[in-house]
C-alpha positions in Angstrom: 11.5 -10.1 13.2 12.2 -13.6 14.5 10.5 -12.9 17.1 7.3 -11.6 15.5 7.4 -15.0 13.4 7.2 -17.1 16.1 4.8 -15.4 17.9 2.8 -16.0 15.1 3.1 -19.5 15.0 2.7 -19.5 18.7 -0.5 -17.7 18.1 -1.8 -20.2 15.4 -0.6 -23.3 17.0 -2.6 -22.5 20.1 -5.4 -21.8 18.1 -5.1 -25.1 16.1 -8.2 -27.7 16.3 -7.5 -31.2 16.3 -8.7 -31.8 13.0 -10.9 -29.8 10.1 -14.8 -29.8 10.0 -14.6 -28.6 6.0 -11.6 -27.3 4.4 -12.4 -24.3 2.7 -9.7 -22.7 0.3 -8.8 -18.8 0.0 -6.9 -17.9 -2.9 -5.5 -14.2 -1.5 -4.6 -12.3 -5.0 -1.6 -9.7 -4.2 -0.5 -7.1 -6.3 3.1 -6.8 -5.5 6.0 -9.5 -5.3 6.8 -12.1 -3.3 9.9 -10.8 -2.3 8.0 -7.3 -1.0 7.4 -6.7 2.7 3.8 -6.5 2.7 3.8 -10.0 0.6 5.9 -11.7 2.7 3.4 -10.0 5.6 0.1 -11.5 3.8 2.0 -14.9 3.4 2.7 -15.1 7.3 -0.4 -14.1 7.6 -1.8 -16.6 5.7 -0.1 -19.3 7.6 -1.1 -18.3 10.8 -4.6 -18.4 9.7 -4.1 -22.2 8.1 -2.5 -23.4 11.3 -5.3 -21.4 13.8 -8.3 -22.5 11.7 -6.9 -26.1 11.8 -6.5 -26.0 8.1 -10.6 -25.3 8.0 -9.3 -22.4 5.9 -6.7 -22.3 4.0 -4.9 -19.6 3.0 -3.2 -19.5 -0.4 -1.1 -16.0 -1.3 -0.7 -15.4 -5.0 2.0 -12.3 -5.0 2.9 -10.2 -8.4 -0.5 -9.7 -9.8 -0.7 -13.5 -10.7 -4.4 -14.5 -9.8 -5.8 -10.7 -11.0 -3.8 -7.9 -11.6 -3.6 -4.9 -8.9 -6.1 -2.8 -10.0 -9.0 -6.0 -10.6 -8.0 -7.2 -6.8 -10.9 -4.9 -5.2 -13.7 -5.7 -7.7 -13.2 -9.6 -7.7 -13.3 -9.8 -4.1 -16.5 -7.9 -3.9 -17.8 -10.1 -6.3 -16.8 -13.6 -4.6 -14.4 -14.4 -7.6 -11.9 -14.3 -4.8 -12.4 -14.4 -1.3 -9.7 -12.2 0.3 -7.2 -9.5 -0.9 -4.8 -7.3 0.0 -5.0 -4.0 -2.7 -4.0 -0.1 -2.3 -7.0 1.2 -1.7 -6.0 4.7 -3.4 -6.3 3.0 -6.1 -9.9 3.3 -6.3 -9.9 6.9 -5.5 -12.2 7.9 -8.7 -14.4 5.3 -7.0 -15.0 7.6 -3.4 -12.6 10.5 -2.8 -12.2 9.1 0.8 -9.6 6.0 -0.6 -7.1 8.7 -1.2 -6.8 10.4 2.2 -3.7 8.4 2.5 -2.2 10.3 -0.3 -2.6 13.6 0.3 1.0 15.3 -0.5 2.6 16.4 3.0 0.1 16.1 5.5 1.4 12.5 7.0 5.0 12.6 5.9 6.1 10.3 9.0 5.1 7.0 10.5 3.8 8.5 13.4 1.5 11.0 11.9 0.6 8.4 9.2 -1.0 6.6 12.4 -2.4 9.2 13.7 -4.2 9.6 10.2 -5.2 6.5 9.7 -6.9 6.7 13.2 -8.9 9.5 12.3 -9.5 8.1 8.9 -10.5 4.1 9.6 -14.1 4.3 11.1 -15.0 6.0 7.5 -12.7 3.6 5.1 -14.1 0.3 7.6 -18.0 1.8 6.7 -17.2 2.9 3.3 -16.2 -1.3 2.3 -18.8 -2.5 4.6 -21.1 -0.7 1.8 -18.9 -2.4 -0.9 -18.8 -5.9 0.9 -15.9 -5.9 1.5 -14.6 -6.3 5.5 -11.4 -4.8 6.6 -9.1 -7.0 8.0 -5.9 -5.3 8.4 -3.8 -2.2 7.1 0.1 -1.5 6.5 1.6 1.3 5.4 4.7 2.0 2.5 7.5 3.8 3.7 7.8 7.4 2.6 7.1 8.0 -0.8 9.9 9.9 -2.8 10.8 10.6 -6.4 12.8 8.9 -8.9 14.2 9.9 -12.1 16.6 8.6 -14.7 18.0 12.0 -15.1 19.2 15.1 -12.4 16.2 16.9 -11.2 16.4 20.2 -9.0 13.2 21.6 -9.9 9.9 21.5 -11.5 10.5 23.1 -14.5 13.2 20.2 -14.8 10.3 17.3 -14.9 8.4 19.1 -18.1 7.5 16.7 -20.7 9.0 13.9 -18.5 7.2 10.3 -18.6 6.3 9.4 -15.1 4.4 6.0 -14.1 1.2 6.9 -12.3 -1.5 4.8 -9.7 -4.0 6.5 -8.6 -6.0 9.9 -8.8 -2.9 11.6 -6.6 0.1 10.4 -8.6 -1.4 11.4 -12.6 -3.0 14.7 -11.1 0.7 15.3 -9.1 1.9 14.3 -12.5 -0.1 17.0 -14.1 1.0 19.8 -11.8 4.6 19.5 -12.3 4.0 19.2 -16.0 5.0 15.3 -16.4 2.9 13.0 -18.4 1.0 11.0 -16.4 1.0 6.7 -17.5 -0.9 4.2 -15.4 1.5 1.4 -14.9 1.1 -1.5 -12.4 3.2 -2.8 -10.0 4.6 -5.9 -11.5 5.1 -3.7 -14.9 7.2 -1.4 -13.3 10.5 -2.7 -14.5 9.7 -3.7 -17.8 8.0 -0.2 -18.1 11.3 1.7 -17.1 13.5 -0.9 -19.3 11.0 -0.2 -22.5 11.4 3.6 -21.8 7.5 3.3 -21.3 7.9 5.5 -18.0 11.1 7.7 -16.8 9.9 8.5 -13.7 7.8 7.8 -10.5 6.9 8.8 -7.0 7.2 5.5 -4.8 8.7 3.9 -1.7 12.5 2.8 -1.0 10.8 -0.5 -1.4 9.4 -0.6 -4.3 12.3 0.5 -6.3 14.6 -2.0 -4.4 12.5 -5.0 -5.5 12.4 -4.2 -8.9 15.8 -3.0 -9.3 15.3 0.4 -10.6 18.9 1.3 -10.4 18.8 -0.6 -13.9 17.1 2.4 -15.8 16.9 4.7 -13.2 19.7 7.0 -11.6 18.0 9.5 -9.0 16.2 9.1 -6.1 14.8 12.1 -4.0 13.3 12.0 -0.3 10.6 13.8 -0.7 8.9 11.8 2.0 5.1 12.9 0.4 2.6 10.5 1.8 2.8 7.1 3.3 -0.2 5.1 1.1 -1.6 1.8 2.8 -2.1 -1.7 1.6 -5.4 -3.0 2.9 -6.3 -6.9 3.2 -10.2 -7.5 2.6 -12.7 -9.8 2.8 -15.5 -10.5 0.8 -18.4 -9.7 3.3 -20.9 -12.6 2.5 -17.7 -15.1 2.7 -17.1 -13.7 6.0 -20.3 -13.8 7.7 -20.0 -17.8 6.5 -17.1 -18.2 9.1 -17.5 -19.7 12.0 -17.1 -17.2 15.4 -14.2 -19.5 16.6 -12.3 -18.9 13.3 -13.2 -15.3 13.0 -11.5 -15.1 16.5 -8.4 -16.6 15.0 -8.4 -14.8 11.8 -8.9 -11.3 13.9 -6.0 -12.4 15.8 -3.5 -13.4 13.1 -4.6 -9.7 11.6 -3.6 -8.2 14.5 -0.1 -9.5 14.3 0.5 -9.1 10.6 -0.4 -5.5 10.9 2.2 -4.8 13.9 4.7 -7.0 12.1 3.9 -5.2 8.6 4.2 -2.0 10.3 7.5 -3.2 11.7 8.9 -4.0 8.7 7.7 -0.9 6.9 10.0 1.0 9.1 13.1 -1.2 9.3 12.9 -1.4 5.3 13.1 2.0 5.1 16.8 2.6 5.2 17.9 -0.6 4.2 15.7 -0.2 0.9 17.3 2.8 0.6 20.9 1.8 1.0 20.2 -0.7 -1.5 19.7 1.8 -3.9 23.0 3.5 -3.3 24.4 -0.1 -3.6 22.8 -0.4 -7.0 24.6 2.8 -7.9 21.5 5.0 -7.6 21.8 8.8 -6.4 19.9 9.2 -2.8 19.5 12.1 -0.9 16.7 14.9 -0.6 15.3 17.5 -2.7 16.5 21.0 -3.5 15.5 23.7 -1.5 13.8 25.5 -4.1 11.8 21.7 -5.7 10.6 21.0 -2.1 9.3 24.4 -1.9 7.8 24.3 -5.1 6.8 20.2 -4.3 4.6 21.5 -1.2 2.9 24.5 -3.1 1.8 21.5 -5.0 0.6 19.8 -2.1 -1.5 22.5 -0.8 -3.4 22.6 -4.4 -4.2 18.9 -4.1 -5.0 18.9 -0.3 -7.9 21.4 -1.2 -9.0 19.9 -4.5 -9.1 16.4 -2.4 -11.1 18.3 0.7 -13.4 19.5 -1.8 -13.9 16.2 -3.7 -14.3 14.3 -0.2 -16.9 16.8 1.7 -17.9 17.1 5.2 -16.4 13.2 5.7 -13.1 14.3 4.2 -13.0 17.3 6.2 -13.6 15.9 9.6 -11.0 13.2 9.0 -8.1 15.8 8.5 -9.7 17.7 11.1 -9.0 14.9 13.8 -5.6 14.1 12.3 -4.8 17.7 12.9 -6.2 17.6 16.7 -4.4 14.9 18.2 
């Protein structure tokens, strides 16, 4: 990781102009905290851009829902009220099916197929925000999502009436299926939600439970491993077409090397998130034979209701994933 770091100063120093034209300020709202990979990502990120631009742009990260909360991030950058963003697009799935074909339960499962998928899937999600004026910058993706509970869980009659914190269309209708009762709960609630009693349960990265210490309420954690969602960081579309080509060059640049060292880190966190869970006296390990079988009948209900929901577009999306 080293490495990666100074590659992108490297990158931005290179880049640097002697001195700013304008300074123009970005406040960059983030949903999760500052101690989360993909923060510490969009915070690298925003340096390298501040040192390539010259300081013409600068770059300012506000992690944990501080400047909007997670699910406001999308609308006030395509409104101008912020400039740039990082959000979970799946977030908006109610929006356009096509946000949530990165949670689809078991059709990416690994890193490599969630590449593959996001592939097929990017020339749609790149139009799609180009429509909402927004312009992709970059993408990351969470590790493997799995379950957590406060109490054993071997099956899906066990999560009945069980409170379970949900962010998108794919996580309350997943909620539904297995007979839990779905609650939409941010990010930066998440441990004050599970504290309160608010929430017993969630399906989430390694990562997300390590930074907010879930081992405090919770006591299970099963590798499920049912979808790898993104993060996306966004530009406002008007904003953009304002930037020079010189520092569009730079930004495209420092893009590029966030997402490889996001992506890098995604991986690497995975098992160290994990052991941290064990070291905070959680239970890790996979499923039951007879709850992943029951988990993936699930997942073949919700791949067809989201193939019908997303049409033609949807369709030819898993369709290439499935071809490569």
């Amino acid at each position: 990781m080293k490495k990666l770091t100074s590659l992108l100063a490297a990158t931005a120093l290179t880049a640097a102009a002697a001195a700013p034209a304008m300074a123009e300020k970005w406040d960059m709202p983030m949903a999760y905290s500052a101690s989360n990979f993909h923060s510490a990502t969009g915070a690298e990120f925003a340096k390298c851009v501040t040192t390539g631009t010259g300081g013409e742009i600068e770059i300012v990260t506000h992690p944990s829902g501080s400047l909007f909360k997670g699910a406001d991030i999308k609308r006030a950058i395509q409104t101008g009220q912020a400039p740039i963003g990082e959000r979970l697009l799946s977030g908006h799935q109610n929006e356009n099916a096509l946000f949530g074909f990165d949670s689809i339960p078991f059709l990416a499962t690994s890193f490599d197929d969630s590449a593959k998928l996001w592939d097929a899937a990017k020339p749609s999600i790149e139009k799609l925000l180009a429509e909402q004026n927004l312009t992709l910058l970059y993408a990351v993706p969470w590790p493997p999502q799995g379950l957590y509970f406060k109490n054993e869980v071997n099956s899906v009659a066990d999560m009945e009436g069980i409170k379970f914190r949900s962010y998108n269309n794919a996580t309350s209708r997943l909620a539904e299926l297995t007979g839990m009762l779905p609650v939409t709960i941010e990010a930066a609630e998440i441990s004050q939600a599970f504290a309160t009693g608010v929430a017993d349960s969630m399906v989430s990265s390694g990562s997300t439970g390590y930074d907010r210490k879930v081992w405090e309420s919770l006591n299970y954690f099963y590798e499920v491993d049912a979808w790898l969602p993104r993060n996306y960081v966004m530009v406002n579309s008007d904003v953009w077409a304002g930037v020079s080509d010189a520092n569009k060059n730079v930004i495209k640049g420092c893009a590029e090397l966030a997402e490889y060292a996001g992506n890098w880190r995604a991986k690497e966190y995975t098992g160290f998130t994990l052991q941290g869970l064990r070291d905070g006296g959680m239970t890790v390990g996979p499923a039951s034979e007879q709850m992943t079988n029951e988990l993936k009948e699930i997942g073949v209900t919700m791949t067809n209701e989201w193939l019908e929901a997303a049409g033609d577009e949807g369709k030819a999306i898993v369709d290439a994933f499935n071809s490569q």
